[in-house]
C-alpha positions as CSV (number, residue, x, y, z in Angstrom):
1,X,6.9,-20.3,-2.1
2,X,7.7,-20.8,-6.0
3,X,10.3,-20.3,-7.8
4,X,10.5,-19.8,-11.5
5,X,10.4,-24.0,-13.2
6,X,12.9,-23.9,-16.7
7,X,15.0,-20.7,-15.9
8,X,18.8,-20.7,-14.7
9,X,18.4,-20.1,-11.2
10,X,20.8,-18.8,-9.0
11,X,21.0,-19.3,-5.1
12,X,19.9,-15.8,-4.1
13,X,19.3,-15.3,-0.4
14,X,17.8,-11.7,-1.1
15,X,15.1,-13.3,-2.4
16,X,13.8,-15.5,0.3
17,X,11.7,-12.6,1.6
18,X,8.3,-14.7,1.7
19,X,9.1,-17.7,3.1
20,X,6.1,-19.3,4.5
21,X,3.5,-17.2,2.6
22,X,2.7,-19.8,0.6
23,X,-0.8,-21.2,-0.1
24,X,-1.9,-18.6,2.3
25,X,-4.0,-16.1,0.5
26,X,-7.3,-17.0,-1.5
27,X,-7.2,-17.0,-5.3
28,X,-8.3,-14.0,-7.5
29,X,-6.4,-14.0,-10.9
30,X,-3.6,-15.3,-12.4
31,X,-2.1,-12.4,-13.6
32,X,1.5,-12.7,-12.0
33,X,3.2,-11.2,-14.9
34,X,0.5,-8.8,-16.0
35,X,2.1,-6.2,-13.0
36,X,5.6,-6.5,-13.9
37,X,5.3,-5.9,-17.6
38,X,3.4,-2.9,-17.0
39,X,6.7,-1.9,-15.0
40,X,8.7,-2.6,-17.4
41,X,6.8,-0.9,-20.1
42,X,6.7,2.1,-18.2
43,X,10.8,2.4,-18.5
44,X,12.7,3.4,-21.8
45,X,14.7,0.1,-23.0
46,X,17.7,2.5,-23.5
47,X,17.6,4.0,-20.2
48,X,18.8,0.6,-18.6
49,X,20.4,-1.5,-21.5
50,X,23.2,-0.1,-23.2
51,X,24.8,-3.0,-24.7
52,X,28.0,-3.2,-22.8
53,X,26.7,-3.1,-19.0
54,X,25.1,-5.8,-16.6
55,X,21.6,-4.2,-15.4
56,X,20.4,-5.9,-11.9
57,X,16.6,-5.6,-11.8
58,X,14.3,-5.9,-8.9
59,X,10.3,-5.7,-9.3
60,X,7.8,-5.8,-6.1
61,X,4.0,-5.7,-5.8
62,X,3.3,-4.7,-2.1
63,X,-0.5,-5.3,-3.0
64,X,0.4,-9.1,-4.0
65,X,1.8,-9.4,-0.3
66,X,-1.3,-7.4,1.6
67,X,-3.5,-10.6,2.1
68,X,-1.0,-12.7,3.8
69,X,0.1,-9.6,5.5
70,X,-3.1,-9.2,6.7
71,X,-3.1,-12.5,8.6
72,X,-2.7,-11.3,11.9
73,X,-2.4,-15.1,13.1
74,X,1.4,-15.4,10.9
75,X,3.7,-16.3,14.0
76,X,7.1,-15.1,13.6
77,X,7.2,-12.4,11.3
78,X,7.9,-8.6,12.6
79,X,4.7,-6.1,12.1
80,X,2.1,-8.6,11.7
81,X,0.4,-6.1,13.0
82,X,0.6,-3.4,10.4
83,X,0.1,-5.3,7.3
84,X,0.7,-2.3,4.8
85,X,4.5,-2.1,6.5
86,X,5.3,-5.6,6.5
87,X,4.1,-6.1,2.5
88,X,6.0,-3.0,1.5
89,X,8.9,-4.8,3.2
90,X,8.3,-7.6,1.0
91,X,7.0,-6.2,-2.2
92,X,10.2,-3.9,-2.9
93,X,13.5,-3.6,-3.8
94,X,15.7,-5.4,-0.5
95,X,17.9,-2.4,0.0
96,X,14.2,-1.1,0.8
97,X,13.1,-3.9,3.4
98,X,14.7,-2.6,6.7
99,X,14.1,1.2,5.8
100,X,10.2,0.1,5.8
101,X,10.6,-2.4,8.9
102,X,13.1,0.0,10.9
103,X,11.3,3.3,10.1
104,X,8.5,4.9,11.6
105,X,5.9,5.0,9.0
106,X,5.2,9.0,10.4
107,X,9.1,9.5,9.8
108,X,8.8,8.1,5.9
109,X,5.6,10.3,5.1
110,X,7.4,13.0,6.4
111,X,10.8,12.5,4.6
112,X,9.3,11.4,1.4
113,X,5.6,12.2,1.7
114,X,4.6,8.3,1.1
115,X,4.1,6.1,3.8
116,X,4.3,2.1,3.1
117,X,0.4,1.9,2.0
118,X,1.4,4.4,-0.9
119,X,3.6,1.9,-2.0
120,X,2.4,0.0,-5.4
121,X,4.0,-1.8,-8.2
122,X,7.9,-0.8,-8.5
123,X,11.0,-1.4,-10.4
124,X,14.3,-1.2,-9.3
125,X,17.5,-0.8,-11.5
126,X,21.3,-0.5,-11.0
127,X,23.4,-0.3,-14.8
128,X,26.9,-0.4,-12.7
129,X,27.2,2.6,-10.7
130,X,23.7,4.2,-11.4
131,X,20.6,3.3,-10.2
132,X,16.9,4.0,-11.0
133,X,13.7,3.6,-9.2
134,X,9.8,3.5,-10.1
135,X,7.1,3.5,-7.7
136,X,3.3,3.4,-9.0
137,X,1.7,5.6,-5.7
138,X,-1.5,6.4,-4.6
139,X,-2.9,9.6,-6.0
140,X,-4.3,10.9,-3.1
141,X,-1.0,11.1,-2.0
142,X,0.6,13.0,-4.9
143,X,0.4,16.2,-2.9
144,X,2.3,15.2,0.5
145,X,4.8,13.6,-1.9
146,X,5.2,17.2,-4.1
147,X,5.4,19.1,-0.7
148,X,8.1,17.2,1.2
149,X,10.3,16.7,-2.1
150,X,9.6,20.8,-2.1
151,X,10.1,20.8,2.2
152,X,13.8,18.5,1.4
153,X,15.5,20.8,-0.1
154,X,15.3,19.9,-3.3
155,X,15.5,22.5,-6.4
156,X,13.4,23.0,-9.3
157,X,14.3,23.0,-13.0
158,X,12.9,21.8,-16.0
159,X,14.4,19.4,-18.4
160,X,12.8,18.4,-21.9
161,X,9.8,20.5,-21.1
162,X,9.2,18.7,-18.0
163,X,9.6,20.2,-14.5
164,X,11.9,17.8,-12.2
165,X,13.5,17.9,-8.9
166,X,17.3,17.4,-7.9
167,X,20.2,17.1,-5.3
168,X,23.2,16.9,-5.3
169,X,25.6,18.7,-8.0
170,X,27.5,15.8,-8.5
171,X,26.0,12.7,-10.3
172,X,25.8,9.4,-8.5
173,X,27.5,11.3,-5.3
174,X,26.7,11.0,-1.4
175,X,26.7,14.3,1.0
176,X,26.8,12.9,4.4
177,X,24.7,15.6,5.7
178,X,22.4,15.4,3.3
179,X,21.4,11.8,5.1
180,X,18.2,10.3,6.2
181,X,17.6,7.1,7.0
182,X,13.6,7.6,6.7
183,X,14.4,8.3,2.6
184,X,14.5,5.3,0.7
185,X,15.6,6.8,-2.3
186,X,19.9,7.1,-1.4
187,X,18.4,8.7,1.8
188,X,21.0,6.2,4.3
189,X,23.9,7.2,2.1
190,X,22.8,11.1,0.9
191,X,22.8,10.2,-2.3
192,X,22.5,12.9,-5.4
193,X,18.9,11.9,-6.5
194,X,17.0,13.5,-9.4
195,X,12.8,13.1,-9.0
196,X,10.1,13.5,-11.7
197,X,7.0,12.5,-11.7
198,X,4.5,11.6,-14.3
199,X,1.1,11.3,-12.7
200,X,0.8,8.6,-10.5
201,X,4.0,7.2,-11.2
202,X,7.1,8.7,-9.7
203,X,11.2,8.2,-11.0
204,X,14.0,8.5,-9.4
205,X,17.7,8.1,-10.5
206,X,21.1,8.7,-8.7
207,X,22.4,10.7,-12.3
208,X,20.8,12.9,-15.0
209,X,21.7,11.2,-18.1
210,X,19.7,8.2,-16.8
211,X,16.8,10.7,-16.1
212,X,17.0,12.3,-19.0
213,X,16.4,9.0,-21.4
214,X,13.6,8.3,-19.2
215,X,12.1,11.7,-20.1
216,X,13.1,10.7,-23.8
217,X,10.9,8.1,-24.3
218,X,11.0,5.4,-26.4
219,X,10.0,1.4,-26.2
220,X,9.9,0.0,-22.9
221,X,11.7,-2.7,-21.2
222,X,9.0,-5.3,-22.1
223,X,10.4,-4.5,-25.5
224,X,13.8,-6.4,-24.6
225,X,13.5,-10.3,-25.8
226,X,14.9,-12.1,-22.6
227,X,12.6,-9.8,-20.5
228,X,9.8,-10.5,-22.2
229,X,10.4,-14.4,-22.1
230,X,10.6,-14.1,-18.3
231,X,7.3,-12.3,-18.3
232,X,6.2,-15.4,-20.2
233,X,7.1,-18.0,-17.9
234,X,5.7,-16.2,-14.7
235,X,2.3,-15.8,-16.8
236,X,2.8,-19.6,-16.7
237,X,-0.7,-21.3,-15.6
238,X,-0.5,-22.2,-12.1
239,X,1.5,-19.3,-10.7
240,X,0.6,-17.5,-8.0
241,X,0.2,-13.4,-7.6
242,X,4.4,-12.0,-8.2
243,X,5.3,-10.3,-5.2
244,X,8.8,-9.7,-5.8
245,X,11.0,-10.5,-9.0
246,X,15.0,-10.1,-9.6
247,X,16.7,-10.5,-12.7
248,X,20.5,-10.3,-13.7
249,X,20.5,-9.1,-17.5
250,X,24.0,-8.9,-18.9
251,X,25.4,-9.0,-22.6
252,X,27.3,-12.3,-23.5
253,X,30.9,-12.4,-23.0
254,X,30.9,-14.9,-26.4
255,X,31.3,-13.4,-29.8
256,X,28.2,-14.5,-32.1
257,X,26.6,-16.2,-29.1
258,X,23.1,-16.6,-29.6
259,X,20.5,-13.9,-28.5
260,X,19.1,-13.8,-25.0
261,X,15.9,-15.4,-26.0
262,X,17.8,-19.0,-26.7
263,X,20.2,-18.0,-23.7
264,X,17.1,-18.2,-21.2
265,X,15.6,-21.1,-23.0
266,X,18.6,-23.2,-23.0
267,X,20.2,-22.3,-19.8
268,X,23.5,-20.6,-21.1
269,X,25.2,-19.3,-17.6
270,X,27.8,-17.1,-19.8
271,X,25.1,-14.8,-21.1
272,X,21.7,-13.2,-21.4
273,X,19.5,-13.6,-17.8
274,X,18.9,-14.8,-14.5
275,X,16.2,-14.5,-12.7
276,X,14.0,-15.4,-9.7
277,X,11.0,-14.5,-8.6
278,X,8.6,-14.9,-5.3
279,X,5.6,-15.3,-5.4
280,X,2.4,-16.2,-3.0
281,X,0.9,-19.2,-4.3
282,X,-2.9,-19.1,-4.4
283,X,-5.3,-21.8,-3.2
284,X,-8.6,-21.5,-3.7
């Protein structure tokens, strides 16, 4: 297990999700941040960053976590035996762990229409009360995800020429009997949830006005300086394949303090990032 070296690291129990992974799977590439920037890329900087608001980001790689998964002799750890549900449990957002460990994989494909090995690269976002979500899935499984969004009760419209799906009339609010556990997108609280998807990448947000700048466009998160710095340092030689990432990106509380670039270099704690990321060191 690594953490970032140089960055302001917080103690973070969400992220000790790989403990004793490490060193376990052989060595490919060393493209640890090659994954996450593409996430990044592939959400509008002003979706997320409005200049006044903390954004909390999470990044997973179920893929990165599929070798050691795949070690059937790993004493200890729940689902050895189904590798693709115990590196989805590891490669996503944490409010995502026990709906992968604790739900039937039938029951998820069936809610959703992706099961944990449909799972790829994500990013997950929360900008104070809303929250956002972007899986890369397999595209074989594009149509079971179309029909059970369709089978869910979901409606239909079409928003900047784009055809989306939604819930909930209210943004950001929870219908209890609009619950299911099996859903990990606001399924355990009912969430409102708006869905559009872009081919094999699918978006979800709890509100339309953070749906609606994704559908706008515009440079991506990699764009943002202090993001960009962290891709830096996991891209750092020696790092292993990124399996899971969270960052705390906030605007400085200081007037004139310097920009989030000489935050995260220097260490500030009032302002710009923190971050830590897991990943699963490779040994040839």
């Amino acid at each position: 297990m690594n953490l970032l070296n140089g960055m302001t690291l917080p103690v973070l129990g969400c992220v000790a999700t790989l403990t004793g992974f490490a060193g376990l799977a052989q060595a490919q590439t060393n493209d640890s941040a090659e994954g996450f920037l593409a996430a990044l890329s592939s959400i509008p900087l002003a979706t997320v960053v409005d200049g006044t608001t903390w954004l909390e980001l999470e990044y997973g790689d179920p893929a990165a976590a599929l070798p050691v998964a795949s070690l059937g002799a790993i004493q200890g750890l729940r689902h050895h035996d189904d590798p693709a549900r115990l590196a989805a449990s590891r490669g996503t957002q944490q409010a995502w762990a026990q709906v992968f460990l604790a739900t039937d994989p039938a029951a998820m494909r069936a809610a959703i229409g992706l099961g944990p090995a449909d799972f790829g690269r994500n990013l997950a976002l929360r900008l104070g009360r809303a929250q956002m979500a972007m899986v890369v899935f397999q595209p074989e499984a594009a149509p079971a995800l179309q029909a059970a969004i369709a089978a869910g009760g979901y409606q239909t419209d079409t928003r900047q020429g784009h055809p989306v799906w939604w819930r909930g009339d209210e943004d950001r609010a929870t219908d209890p009997d609009a619950r299911d556990p099996a859903n990990p997108f606001g399924g355990n609280l009912g969430l409102a949830s708006r869905f559009f998807i872009a081919d094999s990448h699918l978006y979800w947000t709890s509100e339309w006005p953070m749906l609606d700048r994704v559908l706008s466009g515009g440079d991506g998160l990699n764009s943002h300086p202090a993001l960009a710095a962290l891709g830096a340092a996991l891209q750092a030689e020696g790092q292993g394949a990124l399996v899971y990432a969270y960052a705390i990106l906030w605007p400085s509380a200081e007037e004139g303090a310097p920009d989030l670039t000489d935050l995260l270099t220097f260490g500030r704690s009032e302002g710009g990032l923190l971050a830590a990321a897991m990943v699963a060191d490779l040994v040839a």
